[in-house]
C-alpha positions, 0 to 999 in steps of 0.5 A: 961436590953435588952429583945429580943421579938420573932416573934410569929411563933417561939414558937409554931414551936419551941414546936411542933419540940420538942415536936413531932420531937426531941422524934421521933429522939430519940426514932428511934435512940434508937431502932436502936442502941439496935437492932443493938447491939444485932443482930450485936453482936450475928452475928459478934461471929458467924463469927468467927466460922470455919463453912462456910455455917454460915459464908457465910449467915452472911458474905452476910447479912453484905456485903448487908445491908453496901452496899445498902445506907442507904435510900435504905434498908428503902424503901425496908423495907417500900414499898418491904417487904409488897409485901411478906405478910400482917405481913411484912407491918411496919408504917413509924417509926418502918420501918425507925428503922428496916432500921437503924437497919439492916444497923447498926447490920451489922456494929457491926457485922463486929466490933464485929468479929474485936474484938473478933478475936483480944482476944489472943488465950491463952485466948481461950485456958485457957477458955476452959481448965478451962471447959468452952463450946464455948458459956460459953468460949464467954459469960464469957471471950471473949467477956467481954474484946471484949467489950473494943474495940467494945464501941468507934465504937458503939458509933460512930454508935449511931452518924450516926444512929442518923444523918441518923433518917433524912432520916425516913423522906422521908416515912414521919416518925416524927423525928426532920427534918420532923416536921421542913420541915411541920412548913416551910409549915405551915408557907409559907402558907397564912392566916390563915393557915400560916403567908405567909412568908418564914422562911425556913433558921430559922427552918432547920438552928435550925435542924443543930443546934440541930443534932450538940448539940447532935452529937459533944459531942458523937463523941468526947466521942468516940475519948475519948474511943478509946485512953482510952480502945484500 
């Protein structure tokens, strides 16, 4: 039987990447992705109201927060909304979700407005024949079957979220991409910090490896989605 024996940096970069990086990565995708459902899909219903003083704040909220890049809205949730007062000064983590969140609510958003407006008008009208209001009317009936459509695009969200955690790191979030890029300076460091050595193509290529493990699976659940439900 053939044994492999790994170099002795290998355990302990690999253990604190997974132990401290993959849960961070997971926990900002998280929080992005329930956020931005539950933003994105209030705000997308309430576009289709006929009301335009409404529907001009939430259509500007949705043209700013998927224009900007996405490592823009984090810099200014992290370094410009402080500037409006102490209580708008967030850790790294939750500024990084709060970034992906308003990016990600607005993408829902404009998914959700797609969805719910392609729901027949005589599912409407029968609604409220029946004596449903309008939030009875979308609660129970529109937005049910507007969820068939909204699913393949949410979980293609949750794949770009997931892959822009990577930018958390550059206000120093731990998600997976930072804990590899500070095992790199470890290790470069000379002794007895470090090793001396230069392993940067071994660490950052396992980070690929284990974005592509998580993210290909995803998106062929959403090719899935979208032939089955839509």
């Amino acid at each position: 039987m053939l044994f492999v024996t790994l170099p002795d940096w290998v355990e302990p970069t690999a253990r604190y990447m997974f132990e401290v990086g993959l849960p961070g990565t997971l926990r900002i995708a998280a929080f992005s992705l329930v956020a931005s459902a539950v933003v994105g899909v209030v705000l997308g219903t309430l576009l289709t109201i006929r009301f335009l003083p409404s529907r001009a704040l939430i259509r500007l909220y949705v043209e700013v927060w998927r224009g900007l890049p996405i490592i823009v809205t984090i810099f200014i949730v992290f370094f410009v909304f402080p500037v409006a007062g102490h209580q708008f000064e967030f850790d790294p983590f939750t500024s990084a979700t709060i970034g992906l969140s308003l990016w990600g609510s607005a993408q829902i958003a404009e998914a959700t407005r797609g969805a719910v407006q392609s729901i027949p008008r005589e599912q409407h009208e029968a609604s409220a024949a029946l004596g449903f209001g309008w939030v009875g009317r979308h609660v129970f009936v529109i937005l049910p079957q507007a969820f068939r459509r909204l699913l393949p695009p949410v979980v293609s969200l949750l794949v770009g979220i997931i892959q822009n955690t990577t930018l958390a790191s550059v206000i120093g979030a731990s998600e997976l991409l930072t804990t590899g890029k500070q095992q790199v300076e470890r290790i470069t460091s000379p002794p007895p910090a470090g090793i001396g050595e230069i392993h940067a193509i071994e660490i950052y290529g396992a980070v690929m490896v284990v974005f592509f493990l998580i993210s290909f699976p995803l998106t062929r659940l959403a090719i899935f989605l979208e032939r089955r439900l839509v």
